[in-house]
N, C-alpha and C positions, 0 to 999 in steps of 0.2 A: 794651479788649484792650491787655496790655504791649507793651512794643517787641520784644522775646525773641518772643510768641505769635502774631506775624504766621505766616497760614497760608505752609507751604510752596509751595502751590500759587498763592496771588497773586503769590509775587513770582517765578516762575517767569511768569505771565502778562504780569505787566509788562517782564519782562527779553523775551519773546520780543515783545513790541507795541512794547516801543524798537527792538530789532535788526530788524525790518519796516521801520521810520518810517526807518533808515538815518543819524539822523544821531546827534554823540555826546551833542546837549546835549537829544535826546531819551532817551536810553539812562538820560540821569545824572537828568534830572527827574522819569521815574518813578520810576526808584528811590530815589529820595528821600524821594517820597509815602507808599512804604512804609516805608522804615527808617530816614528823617529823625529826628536827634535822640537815635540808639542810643548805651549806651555806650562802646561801641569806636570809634565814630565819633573820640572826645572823647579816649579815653585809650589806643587801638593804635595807635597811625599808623606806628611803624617801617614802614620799607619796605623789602619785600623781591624783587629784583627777580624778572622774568618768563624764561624759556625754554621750549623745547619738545624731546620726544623724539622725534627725528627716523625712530623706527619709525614715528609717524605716516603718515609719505610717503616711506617706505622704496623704493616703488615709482618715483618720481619723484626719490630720489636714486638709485637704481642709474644713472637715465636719464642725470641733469644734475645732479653735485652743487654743481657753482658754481653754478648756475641756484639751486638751490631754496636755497643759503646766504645768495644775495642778494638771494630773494624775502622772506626770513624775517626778512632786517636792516632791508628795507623797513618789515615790517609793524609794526615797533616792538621785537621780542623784543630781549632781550638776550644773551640765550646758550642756547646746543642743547647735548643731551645725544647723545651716540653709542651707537646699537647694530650697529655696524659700521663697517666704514670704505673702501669700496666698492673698494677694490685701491689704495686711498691713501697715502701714506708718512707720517709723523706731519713732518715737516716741510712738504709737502704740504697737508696740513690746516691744518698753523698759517696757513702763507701765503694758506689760501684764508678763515680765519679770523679774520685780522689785515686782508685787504682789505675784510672787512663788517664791519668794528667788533664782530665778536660775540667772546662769552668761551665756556669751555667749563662748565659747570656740572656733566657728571659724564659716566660712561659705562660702558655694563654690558656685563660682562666675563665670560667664564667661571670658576670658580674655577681650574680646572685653569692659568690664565695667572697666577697669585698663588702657585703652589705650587714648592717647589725652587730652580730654576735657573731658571727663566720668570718667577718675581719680579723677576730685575732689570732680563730686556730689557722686561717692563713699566711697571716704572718709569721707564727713560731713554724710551719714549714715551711714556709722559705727560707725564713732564717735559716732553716738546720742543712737545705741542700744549696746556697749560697748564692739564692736568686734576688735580685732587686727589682725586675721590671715585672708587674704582673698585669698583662696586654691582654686587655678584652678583644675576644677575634669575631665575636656577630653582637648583636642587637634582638630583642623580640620586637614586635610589631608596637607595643606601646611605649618604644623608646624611640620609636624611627618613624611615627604614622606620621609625622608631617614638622615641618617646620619648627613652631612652637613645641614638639614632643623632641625634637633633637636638641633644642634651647635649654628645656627643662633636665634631659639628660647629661648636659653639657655640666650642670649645676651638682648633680652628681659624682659626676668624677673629679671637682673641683673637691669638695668635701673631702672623697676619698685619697686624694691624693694630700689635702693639709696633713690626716691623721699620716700620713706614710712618712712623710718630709723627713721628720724627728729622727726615723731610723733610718733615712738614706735610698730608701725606696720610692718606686713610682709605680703609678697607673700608667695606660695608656691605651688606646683602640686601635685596630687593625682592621684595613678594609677592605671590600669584595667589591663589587661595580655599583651598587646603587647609589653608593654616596655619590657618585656623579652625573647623577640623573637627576637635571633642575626642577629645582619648585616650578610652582605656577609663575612666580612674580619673578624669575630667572634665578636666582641664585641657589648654590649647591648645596647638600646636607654636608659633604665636607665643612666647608664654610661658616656653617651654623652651628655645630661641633666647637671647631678647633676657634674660632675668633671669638668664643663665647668660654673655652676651657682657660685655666694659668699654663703657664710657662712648662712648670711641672705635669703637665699630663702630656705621654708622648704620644707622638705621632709614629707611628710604627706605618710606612708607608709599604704596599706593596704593590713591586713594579710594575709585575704582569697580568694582577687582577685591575689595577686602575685602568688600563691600558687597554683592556677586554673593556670596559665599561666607556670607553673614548677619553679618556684622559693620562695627562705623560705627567710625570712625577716633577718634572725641573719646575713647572709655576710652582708648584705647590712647596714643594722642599724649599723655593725661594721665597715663596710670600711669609712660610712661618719656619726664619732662620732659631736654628738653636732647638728644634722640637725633635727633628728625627734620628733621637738617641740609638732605635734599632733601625734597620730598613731589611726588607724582606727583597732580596733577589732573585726577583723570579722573571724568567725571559717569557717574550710574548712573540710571535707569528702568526698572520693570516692564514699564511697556505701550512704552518707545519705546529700542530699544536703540541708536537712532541721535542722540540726545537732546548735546545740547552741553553744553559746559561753565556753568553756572548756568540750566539748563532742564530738570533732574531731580531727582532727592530729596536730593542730598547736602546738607548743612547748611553749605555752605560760609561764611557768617559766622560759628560760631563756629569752626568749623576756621581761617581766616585769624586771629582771634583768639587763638588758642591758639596757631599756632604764629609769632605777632608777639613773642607772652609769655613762655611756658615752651617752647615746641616747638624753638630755637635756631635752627629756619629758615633760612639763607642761601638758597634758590632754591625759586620755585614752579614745577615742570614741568610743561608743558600735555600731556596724551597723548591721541591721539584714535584706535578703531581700528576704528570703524562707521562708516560716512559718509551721510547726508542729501545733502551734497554732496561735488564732489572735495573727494580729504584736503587740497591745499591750501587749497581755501577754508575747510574746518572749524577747519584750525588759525588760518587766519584772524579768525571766527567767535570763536573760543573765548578769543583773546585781547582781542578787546574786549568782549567779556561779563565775563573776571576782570579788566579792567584798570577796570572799572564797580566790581565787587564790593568790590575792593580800595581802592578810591576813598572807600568809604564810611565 
């Protein structure tokens, strides 16, 4: 059997028999066993570093968000993604993210904060807490009712994304399963979206929601090289919907692959939003599972 045709389910077996065994030079030696000697091993290795969506434990920043900022710094991460900012001031934030060494990797926004006059007091906070990517995570119905309404949406984030260029910033959408639920005449709202946005709007792909919706990330990451500046790592299973990150079906070696290569990649974000255990120890958990994956 090639190195590609290792079943998905051994090396889920072996990734959950290291994270048991608890230590990391157990984590790294079976995995080895299995995918020892791969070509990406030999010819990916950019490195792209690790964060997490701090929806994760959204619960436990409402509570204590210096707490969980310098749990997170602990754990190795490099940078958190915001989906909120718990009554925080973006100077605030910096401060509390300048004392954990963490960067910000991105943060999802409504569109309704990128429109008009709310464009700019969005950009002078982000400026001030040192985020570039500001990632729409839904739609209302009159951006998504159909075809022609994703088209004309698409047209929008085109706009928003020239005024950002100048400063180094981007747009980008983030998506849950419907975008892969075909029109009438077959083709996807993904499709309709992203072949109809520029270059600069990114594709923030997320693994485990596509996946829940019947779709796998590799067409996609492949059909639009150069877009998926962030990608959202979230594992997906049938029978276990509490399943961690490299302990489900997702193919995450060629996705890290692909997006080392052609995917432009700057940030892998951890999202976890079922828990086996508390959300902090999953995101725990999930980082040294990808920090193994990545390793290889």
């Amino acid at each position: 059997m090639g190195d590609h045709d290792q079943p998905q389910s051994t090396r889920r077996a072996f990734l959950r028999d290291a994270l048991v065994a608890g230590t990391s030079i157990g984590l790294l030696g079976a995995a080895k066993q299995v995918l020892a000697a791969g070509p990406c091993a030999t010819r990916c290795r950019r490195r792209i570093p690790i964060a997490v969506q701090l929806y994760s434990v959204r619960d436990d920043c409402a509570k204590d968000l210096p707490g969980v900022l310098k749990a997170v710094s602990q754990m190795g991460y490099e940078g958190v993604e915001f989906a909120g900012y718990y009554g925080r001031s973006a100077q605030e934030l910096r401060t509390m993210l300048d004392d954990n060494g963490l960067r910000v990797a991105g943060s999802h926004v409504g569109l309704e904060t990128l429109l008009g006059d709310e464009l700019e007091k969005s950009i002078e906070f982000h400026k001030t807490i040192g985020n570039k990517f500001l990632i729409v995570p839904g739609l209302g119905g009159q951006y998504t009712a159909d075809k022609a309404a994703w088209e004309r949406t698409a047209g929008i984030f085109n706009e928003i994304a020239a005024k950002l260029q100048p400063l180094g910033m981007y747009t980008g959408y983030h998506n849950h399963t419907m975008e892969f639920q075909k029109f009438p005449d077959g083709t996807l709202p993904w499709d309709a979206f992203f072949g109809n946005t520029r270059q600069r709007v990114v594709m923030q792909f997320d693994t485990g929601n596509a996946m829940i919706g019947g779709a796998s990330a590799l067409p996609f990451l492949e059909k639009y090289p150069g877009r998926a500046l962030t990608v959202h790592m979230k594992e997906f299973s049938p029978t276990n919907g509490e399943a961690l990150v490299g302990e489900g079906n997702i193919p995450w070696r060629d996705i890290i692959r692909v997006c080392r290569t052609t995917g432009g990649t700057e940030w892998f974000i951890v999202e976890q939003e079922s828990y086996a255990y508390p959300p902090i120890e999953c995101i725990r958990r999930c980082l040294v599972n990808l920090r193994m994956l990545v390793s290889l």
